[in-house]
Kinemage of the C-alpha trace (Angstrom):
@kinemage 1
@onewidth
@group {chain A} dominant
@subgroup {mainchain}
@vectorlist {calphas} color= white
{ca unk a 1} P -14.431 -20.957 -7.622
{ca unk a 2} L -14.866 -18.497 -4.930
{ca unk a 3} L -15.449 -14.910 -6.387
{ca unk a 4} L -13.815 -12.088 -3.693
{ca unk a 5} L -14.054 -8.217 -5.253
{ca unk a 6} L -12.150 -5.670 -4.177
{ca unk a 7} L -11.410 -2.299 -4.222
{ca unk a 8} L -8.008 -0.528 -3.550
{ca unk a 9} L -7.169 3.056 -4.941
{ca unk a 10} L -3.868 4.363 -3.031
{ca unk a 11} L -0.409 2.625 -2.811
{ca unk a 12} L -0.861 2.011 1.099
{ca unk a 13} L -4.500 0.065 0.447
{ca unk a 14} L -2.745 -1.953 -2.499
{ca unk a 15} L -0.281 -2.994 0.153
{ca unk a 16} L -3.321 -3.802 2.679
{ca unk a 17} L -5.013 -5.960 0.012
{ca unk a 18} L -2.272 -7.478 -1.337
{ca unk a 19} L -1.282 -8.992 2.580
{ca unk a 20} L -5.057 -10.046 2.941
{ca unk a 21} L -5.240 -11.936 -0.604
{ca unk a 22} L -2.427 -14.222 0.545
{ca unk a 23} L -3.449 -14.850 3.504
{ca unk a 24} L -7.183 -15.963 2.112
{ca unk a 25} L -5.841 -17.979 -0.481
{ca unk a 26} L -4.399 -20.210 2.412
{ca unk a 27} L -7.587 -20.750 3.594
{ca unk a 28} L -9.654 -20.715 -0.418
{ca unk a 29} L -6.704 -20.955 -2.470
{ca unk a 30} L -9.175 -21.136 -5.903
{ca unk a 31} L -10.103 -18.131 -4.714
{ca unk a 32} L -10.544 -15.190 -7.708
{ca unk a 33} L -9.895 -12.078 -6.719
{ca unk a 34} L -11.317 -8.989 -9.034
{ca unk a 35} L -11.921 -4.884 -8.999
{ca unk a 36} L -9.969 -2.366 -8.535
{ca unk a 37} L -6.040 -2.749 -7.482
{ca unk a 38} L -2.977 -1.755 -7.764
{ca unk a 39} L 0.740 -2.908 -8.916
{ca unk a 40} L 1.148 -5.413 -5.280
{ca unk a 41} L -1.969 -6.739 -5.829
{ca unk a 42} L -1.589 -7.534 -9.636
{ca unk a 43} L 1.494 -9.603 -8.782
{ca unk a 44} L -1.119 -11.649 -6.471
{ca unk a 45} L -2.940 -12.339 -9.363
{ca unk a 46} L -5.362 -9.665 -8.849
{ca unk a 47} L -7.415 -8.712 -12.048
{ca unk a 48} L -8.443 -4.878 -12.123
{ca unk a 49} L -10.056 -3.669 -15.706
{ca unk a 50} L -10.012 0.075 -14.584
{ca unk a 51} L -6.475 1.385 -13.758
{ca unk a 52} L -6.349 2.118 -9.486
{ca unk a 53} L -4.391 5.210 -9.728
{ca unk a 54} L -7.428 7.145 -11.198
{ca unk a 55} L -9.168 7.015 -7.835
{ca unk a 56} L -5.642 8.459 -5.848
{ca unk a 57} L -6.919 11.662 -6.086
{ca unk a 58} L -6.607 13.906 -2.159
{ca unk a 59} L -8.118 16.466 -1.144
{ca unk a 60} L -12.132 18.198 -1.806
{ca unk a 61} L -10.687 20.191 -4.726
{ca unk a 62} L -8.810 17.465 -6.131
{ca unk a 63} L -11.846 15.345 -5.726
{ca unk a 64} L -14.256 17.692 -7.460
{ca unk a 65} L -12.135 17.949 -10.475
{ca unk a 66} L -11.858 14.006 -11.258
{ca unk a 67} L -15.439 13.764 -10.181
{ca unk a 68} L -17.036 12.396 -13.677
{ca unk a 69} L -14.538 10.076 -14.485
{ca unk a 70} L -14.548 8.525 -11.086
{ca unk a 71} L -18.069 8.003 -11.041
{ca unk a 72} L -18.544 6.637 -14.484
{ca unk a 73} L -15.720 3.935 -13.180
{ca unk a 74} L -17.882 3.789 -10.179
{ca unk a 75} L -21.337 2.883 -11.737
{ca unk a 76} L -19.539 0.552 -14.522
{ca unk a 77} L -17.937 -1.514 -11.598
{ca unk a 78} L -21.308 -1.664 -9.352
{ca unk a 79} L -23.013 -2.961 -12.753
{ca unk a 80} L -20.375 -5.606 -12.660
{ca unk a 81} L -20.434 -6.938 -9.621
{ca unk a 82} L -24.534 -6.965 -9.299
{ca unk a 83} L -24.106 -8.747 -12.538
{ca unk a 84} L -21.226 -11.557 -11.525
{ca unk a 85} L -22.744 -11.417 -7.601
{ca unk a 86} L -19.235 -11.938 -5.901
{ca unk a 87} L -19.146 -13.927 -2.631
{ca unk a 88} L -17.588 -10.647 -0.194
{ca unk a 89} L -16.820 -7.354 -1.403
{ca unk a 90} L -13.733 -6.001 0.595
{ca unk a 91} L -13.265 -1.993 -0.051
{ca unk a 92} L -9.919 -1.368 1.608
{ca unk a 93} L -9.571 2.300 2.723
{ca unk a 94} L -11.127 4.793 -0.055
{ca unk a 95} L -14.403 5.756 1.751
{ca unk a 96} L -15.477 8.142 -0.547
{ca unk a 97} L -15.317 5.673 -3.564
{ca unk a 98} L -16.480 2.641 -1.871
{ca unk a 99} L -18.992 3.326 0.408
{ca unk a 100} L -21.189 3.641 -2.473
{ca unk a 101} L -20.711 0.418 -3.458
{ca unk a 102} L -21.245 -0.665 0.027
{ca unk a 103} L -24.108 0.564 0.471
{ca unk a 104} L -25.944 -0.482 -2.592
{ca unk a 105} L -24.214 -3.983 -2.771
{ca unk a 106} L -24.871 -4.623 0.799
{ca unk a 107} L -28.560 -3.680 0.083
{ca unk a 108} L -28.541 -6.395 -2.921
{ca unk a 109} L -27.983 -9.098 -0.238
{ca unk a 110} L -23.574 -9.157 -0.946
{ca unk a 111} L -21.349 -9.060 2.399
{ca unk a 112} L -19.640 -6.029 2.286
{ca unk a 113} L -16.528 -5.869 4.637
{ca unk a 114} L -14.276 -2.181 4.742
{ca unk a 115} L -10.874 -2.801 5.628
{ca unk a 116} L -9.634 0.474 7.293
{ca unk a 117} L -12.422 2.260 9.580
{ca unk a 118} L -13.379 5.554 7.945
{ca unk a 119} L -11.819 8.252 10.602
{ca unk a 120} L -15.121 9.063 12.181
{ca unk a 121} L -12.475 10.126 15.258
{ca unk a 122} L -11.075 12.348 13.372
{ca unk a 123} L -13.604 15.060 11.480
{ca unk a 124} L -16.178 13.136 9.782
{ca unk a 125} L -18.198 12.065 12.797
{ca unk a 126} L -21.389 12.420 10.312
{ca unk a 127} L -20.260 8.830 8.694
{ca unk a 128} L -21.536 7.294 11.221
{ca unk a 129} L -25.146 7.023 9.998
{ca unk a 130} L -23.659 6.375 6.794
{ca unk a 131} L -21.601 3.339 7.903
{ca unk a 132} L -24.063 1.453 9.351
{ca unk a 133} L -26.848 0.910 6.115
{ca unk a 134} L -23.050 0.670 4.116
{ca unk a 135} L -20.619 -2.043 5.506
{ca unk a 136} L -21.449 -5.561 7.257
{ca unk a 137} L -18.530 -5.434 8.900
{ca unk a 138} L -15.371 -3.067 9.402
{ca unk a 139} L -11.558 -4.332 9.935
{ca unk a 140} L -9.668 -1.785 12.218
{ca unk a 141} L -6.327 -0.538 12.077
{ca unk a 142} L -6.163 1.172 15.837
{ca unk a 143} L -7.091 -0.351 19.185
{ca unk a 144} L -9.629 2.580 19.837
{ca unk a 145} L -11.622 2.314 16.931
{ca unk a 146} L -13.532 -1.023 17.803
{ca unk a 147} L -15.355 1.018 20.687
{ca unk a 148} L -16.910 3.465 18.525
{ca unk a 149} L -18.741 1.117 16.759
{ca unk a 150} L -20.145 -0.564 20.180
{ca unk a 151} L -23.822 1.147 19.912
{ca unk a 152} L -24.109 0.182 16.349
{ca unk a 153} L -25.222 -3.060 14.777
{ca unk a 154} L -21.476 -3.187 12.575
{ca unk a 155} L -19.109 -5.487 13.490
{ca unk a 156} L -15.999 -3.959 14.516
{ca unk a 157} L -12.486 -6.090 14.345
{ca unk a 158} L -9.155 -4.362 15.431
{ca unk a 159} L -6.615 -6.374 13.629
{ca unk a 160} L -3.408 -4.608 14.149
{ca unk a 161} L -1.296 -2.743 11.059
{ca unk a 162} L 0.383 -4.899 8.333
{ca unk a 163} L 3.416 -2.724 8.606
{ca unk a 164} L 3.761 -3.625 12.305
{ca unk a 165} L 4.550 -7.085 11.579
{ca unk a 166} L 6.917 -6.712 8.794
{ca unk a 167} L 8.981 -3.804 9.890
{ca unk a 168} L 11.260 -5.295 12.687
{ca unk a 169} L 11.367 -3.952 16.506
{ca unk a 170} L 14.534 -2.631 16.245
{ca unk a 171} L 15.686 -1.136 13.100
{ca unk a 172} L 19.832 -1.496 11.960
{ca unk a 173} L 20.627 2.139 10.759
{ca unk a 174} L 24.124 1.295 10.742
{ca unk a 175} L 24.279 -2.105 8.192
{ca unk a 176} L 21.525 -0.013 6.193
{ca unk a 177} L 24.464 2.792 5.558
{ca unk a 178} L 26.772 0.536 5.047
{ca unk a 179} L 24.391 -1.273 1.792
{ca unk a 180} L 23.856 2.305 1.161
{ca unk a 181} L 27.137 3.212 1.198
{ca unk a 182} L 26.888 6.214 3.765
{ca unk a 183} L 29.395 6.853 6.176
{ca unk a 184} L 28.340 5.913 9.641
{ca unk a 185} L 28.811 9.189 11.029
{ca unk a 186} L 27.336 10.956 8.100
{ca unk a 187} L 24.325 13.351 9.127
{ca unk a 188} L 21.634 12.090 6.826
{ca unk a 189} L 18.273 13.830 6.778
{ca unk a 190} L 15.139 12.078 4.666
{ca unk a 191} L 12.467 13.918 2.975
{ca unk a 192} L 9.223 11.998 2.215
{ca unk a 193} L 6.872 14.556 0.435
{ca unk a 194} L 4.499 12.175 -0.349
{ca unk a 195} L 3.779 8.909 -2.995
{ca unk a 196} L 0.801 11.238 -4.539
{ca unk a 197} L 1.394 14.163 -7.579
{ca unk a 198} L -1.421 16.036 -5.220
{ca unk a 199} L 1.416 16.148 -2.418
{ca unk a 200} L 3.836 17.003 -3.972
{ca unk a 201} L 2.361 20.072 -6.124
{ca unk a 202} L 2.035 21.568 -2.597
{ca unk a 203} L 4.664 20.062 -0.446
{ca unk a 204} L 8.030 19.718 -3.005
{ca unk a 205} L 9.228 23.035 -3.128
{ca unk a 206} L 8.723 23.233 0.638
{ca unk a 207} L 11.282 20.333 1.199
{ca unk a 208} L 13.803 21.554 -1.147
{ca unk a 209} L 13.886 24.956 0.071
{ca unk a 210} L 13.663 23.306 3.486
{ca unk a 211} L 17.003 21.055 2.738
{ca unk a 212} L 19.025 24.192 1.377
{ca unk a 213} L 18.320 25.817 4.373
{ca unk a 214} L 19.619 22.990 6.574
{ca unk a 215} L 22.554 22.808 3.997
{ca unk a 216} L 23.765 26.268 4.460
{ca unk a 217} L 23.512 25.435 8.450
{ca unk a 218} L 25.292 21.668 7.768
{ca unk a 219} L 27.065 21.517 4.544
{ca unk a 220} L 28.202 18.082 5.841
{ca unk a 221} L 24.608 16.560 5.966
{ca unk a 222} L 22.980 14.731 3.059
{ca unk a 223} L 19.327 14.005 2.094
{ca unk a 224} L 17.510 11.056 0.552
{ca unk a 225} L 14.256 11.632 -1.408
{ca unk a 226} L 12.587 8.316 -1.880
{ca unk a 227} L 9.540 8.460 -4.569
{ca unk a 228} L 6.930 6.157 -5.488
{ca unk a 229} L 6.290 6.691 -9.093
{ca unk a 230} L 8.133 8.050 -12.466
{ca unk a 231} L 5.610 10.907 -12.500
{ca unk a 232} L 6.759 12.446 -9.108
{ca unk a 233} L 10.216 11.457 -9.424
{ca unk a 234} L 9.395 13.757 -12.753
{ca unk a 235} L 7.945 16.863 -10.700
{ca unk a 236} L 10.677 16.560 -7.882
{ca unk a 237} L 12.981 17.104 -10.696
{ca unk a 238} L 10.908 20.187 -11.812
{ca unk a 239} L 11.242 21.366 -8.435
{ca unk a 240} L 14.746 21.274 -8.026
{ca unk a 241} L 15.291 22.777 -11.498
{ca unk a 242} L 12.984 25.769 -10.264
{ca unk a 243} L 14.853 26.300 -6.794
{ca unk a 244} L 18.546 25.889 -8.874
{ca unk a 245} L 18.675 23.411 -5.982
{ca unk a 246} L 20.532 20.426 -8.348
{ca unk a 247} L 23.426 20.643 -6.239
{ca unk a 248} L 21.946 19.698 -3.020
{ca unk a 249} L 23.692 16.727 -1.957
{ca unk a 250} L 20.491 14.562 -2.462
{ca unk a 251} L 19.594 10.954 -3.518
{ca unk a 252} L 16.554 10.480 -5.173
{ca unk a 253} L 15.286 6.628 -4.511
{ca unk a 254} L 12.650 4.769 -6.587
{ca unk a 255} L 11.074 3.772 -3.656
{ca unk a 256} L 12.598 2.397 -0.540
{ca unk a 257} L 11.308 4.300 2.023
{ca unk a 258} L 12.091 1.965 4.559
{ca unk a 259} L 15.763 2.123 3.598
{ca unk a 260} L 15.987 5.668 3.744
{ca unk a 261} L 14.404 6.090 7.218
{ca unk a 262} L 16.508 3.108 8.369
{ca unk a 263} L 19.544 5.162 7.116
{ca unk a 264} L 18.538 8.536 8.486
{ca unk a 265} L 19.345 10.151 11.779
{ca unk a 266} L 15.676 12.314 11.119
{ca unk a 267} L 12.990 12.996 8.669
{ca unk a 268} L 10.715 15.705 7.461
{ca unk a 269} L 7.361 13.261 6.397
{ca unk a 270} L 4.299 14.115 4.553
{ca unk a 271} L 1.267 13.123 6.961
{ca unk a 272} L -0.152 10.099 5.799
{ca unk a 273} L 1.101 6.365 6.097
{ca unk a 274} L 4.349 7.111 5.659
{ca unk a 275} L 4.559 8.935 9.290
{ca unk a 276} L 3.578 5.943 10.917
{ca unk a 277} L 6.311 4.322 8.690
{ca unk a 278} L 8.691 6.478 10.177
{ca unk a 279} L 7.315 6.039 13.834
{ca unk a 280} L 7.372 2.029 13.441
{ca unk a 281} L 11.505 2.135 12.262
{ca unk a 282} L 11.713 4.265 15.031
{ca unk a 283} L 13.140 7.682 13.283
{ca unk a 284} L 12.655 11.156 15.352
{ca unk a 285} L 10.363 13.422 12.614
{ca unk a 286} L 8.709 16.364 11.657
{ca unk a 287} L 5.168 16.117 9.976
{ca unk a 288} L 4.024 18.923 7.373
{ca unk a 289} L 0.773 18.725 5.575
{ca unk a 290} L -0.621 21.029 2.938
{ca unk a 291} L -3.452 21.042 0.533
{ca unk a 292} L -5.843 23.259 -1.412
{ca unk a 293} L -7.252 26.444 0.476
{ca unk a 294} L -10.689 24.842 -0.417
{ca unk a 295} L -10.048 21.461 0.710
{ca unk a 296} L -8.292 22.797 3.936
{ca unk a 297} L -11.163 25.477 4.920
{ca unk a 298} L -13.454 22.327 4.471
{ca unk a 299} L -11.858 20.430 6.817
{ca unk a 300} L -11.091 22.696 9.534
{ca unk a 301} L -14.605 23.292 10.149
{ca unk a 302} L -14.940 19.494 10.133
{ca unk a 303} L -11.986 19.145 12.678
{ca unk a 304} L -12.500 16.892 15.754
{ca unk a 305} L -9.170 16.468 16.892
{ca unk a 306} L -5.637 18.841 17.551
{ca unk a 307} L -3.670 16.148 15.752
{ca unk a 308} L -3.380 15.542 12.133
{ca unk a 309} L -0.297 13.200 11.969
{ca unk a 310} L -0.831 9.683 13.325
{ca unk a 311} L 1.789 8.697 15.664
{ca unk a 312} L 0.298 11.745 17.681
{ca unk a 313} L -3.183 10.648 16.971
{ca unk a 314} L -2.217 6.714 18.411
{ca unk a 315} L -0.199 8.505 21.217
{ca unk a 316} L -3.474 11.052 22.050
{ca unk a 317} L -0.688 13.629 22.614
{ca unk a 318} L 1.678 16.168 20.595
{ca unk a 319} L 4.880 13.758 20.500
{ca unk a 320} L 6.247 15.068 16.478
{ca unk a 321} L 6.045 18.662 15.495
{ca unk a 322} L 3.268 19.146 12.864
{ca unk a 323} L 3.065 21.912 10.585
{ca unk a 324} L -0.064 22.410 8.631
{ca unk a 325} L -1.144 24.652 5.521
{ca unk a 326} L 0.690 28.544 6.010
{ca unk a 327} L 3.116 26.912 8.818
{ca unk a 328} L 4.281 24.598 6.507
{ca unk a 329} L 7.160 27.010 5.600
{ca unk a 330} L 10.256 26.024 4.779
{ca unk a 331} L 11.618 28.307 8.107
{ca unk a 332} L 9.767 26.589 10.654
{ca unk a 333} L 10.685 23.301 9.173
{ca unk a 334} L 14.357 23.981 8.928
{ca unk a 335} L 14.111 25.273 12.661
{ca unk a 336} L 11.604 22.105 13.985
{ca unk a 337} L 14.559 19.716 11.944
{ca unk a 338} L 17.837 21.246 13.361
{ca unk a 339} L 16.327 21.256 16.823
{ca unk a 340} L 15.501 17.580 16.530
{ca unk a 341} L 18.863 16.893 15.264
{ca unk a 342} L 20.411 18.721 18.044
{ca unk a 343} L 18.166 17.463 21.038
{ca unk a 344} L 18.771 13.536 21.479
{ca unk a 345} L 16.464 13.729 24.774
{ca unk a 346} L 13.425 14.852 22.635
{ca unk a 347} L 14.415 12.075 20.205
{ca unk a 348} L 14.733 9.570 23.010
{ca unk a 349} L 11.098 10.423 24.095
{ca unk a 350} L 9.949 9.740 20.471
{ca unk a 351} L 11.031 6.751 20.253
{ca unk a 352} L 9.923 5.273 23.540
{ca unk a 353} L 6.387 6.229 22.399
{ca unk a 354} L 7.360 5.172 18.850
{ca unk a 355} L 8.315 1.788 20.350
{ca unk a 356} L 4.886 1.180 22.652
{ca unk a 357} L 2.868 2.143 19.787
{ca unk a 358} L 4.332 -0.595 17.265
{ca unk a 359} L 4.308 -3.156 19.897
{ca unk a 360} L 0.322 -2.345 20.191
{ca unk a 361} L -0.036 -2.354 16.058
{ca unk a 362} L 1.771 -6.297 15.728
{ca unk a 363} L -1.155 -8.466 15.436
{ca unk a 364} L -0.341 -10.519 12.638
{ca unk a 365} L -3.128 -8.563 11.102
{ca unk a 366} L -3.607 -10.565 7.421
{ca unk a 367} L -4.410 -13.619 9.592
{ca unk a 368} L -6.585 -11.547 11.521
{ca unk a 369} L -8.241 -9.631 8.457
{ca unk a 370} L -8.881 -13.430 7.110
{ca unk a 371} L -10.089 -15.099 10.146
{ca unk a 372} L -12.799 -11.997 10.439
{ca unk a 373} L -13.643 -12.520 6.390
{ca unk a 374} L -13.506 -15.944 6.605
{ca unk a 375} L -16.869 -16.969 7.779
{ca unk a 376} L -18.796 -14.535 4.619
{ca unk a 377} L -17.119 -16.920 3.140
{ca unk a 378} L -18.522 -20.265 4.581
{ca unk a 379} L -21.977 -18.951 4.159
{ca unk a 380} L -21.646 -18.148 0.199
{ca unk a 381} L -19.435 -20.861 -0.810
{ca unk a 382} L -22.366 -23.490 -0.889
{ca unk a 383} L -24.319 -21.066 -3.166
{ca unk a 384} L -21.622 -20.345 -5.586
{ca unk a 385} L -20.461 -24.218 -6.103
{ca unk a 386} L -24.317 -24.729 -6.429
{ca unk a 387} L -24.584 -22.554 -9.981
């Protein structure tokens, strides 16, 4: 039996494993696969002692608060897998918690492969260093991250984005209304504040008040709030209750993010994953981020790049409004919204660039991830059937 371990802390890097387990137990189907995952990668038959959601923590604050914990889960795990000596270890996104491990596995003589390049192109150029004694080899996301890896002795492998290949080209808002049972010409607005209870405890209020002022302006349009988990389903709620906003015409969705920006005409997005969601169904957007005064002075003085958001980070131009920490008002995103709504040229340019850059992200990237992975394999797989 080949041994894999993995690590995968956040809902978007369960869904990354999740895609690469299958496709690796094509090639090594007695593969075991062991660590740290979540819910999608459980259902792969994934086995993961310590719970993933206590390392989905954002943020330097947030960080520094859930520090002991996360390093006593830390140390316990390295002590495992020096212990068990796995074939690969695959940390998928998380640098913080897993280049640690890298490092220190990597020096104990275990392939260590990081699925998701840390974003040394964004404000953490000083990783760099750190990268190279960490990770044997790094599986890319974006076609520009390869060449930043070219005077280093890492392998670099662009493999595309899983969501790329599974959302389609063209997205059917219309039959998506109709299983939603929205009228076609309904004006249908979806808020996305985030999958983590970090986001929302800055960002839910924001979106609410946002919505009531785009209801006063459209009391014909309706919004749909999909949300990852019971807990910020829970503080939504909270937040409505607080801004008397329960009569909002708003759905709250367990979930289903991809219906509800399928079904919308625009959305207001958290930055994160689910922006590039949005861009790859093709829905015009506006991008808010906010986070702890400490965390945010932190990284501004870190801060490489103009963009935050990453369709505008893949495009290397401002294409979708971004509003960041004190902008993040619920005026200027009621006013970035309504003009989107109202300006089908601007939304016409988004989505050509929208379109370009999912046609550059489908790569078929779990067959990709497991070609790259594949030969750690073939060099440890003699060893282990030898013990």
């Amino acid at each position: 039996m080949v041994r894999i371990a993995m690590v995968a802390g956040e809902a978007s890097s369960d869904q990354l494993a999740a895609h690469l387990m299958v496709a690796l137990k094509v090639h090594v189907p007695d593969a075991e696969f062991y660590g740290i995952g979540g819910p999608k990668m459980q259902r792969e038959g994934f086995v993961s002692p310590w719970p993933a959601e206590k390392l989905a923590v954002r943020g330097y604050m947030e960080a520094l608060r859930n520090y002991r914990e996360i390093a006593r889960i830390r140390r316990e795990l390295l002590k495992t897998l020096l212990r068990d000596r796995p074939a690969i270890f695959i940390g998928v996104d998380g640098y913080d918690f897993n280049v640690w491990l890298e490092k220190k596995l990597k020096r104990a003589g275990i392939p260590t492969v990081h699925f998701v390049s840390p974003s040394i192109w964004a404000w953490r150029r000083g990783r760099l260093k750190k990268i190279v004694r960490s990770m044997s080899h790094i599986l890319a996301l974006y076609p520009f991250e390869p060449a930043l890896y070219a005077d280093t002795h890492v392998k670099c492998t662009f493999v595309g984005h899983p969501m790329a290949d599974v959302i389609p080209l063209q997205s059917n808002r219309e039959a998506m209304r109709e299983r939603l049972k929205i009228p076609r010409n309904q004006q249908v607005i979806a808020l996305l504040p985030g999958s983590r209870q970090a986001e929302l405890h800055h960002l839910a209020e924001a979106f609410i008040a946002t919505a009531q002022l785009l209801h006063k302006k459209n009391p014909q349009a309706v919004f749909l709030v999909p949300l990852t988990t019971a807990e910020t389903r829970r503080q939504f709620e909270l937040a409505l209750w607080k801004l008397k906003a329960n009569e909002l015409p708003l759905t709250m969705m367990f979930g289903h993010a991809v219906d509800a920006l399928t079904a919308c005409d625009v959305a207001l997005v958290a930055s994160g994953t689910a922006t590039l969601e949005a861009a790859l169904i093709g829905r015009p957007m506006v991008i808010a981020y906010k986070i702890s005064s400490w965390s945010w002075r932190i990284m501004r003085r870190m801060g490489y790049l103009p963009w935050i958001g990453l369709p505008n980070i893949l495009a290397g131009r401002f294409v979708v409004p971004e509003f960041l920490q004190e902008d993040a008002t619920p005026e200027n995103l009621a006013q970035a919204l309504g003009n989107l709504l109202l300006d089908e040229q601007m939304q016409a340019a988004m989505q050509r660039v929208f379109a370009s850059i999912h046609l550059a992200l489908r790569q078929n990237t779990a067959q990709k991830a497991a070609a790259a992975v594949l030969p750690y394999l073939q060099q440890t797989i003699p060893a282990q059937s030898a013990r």
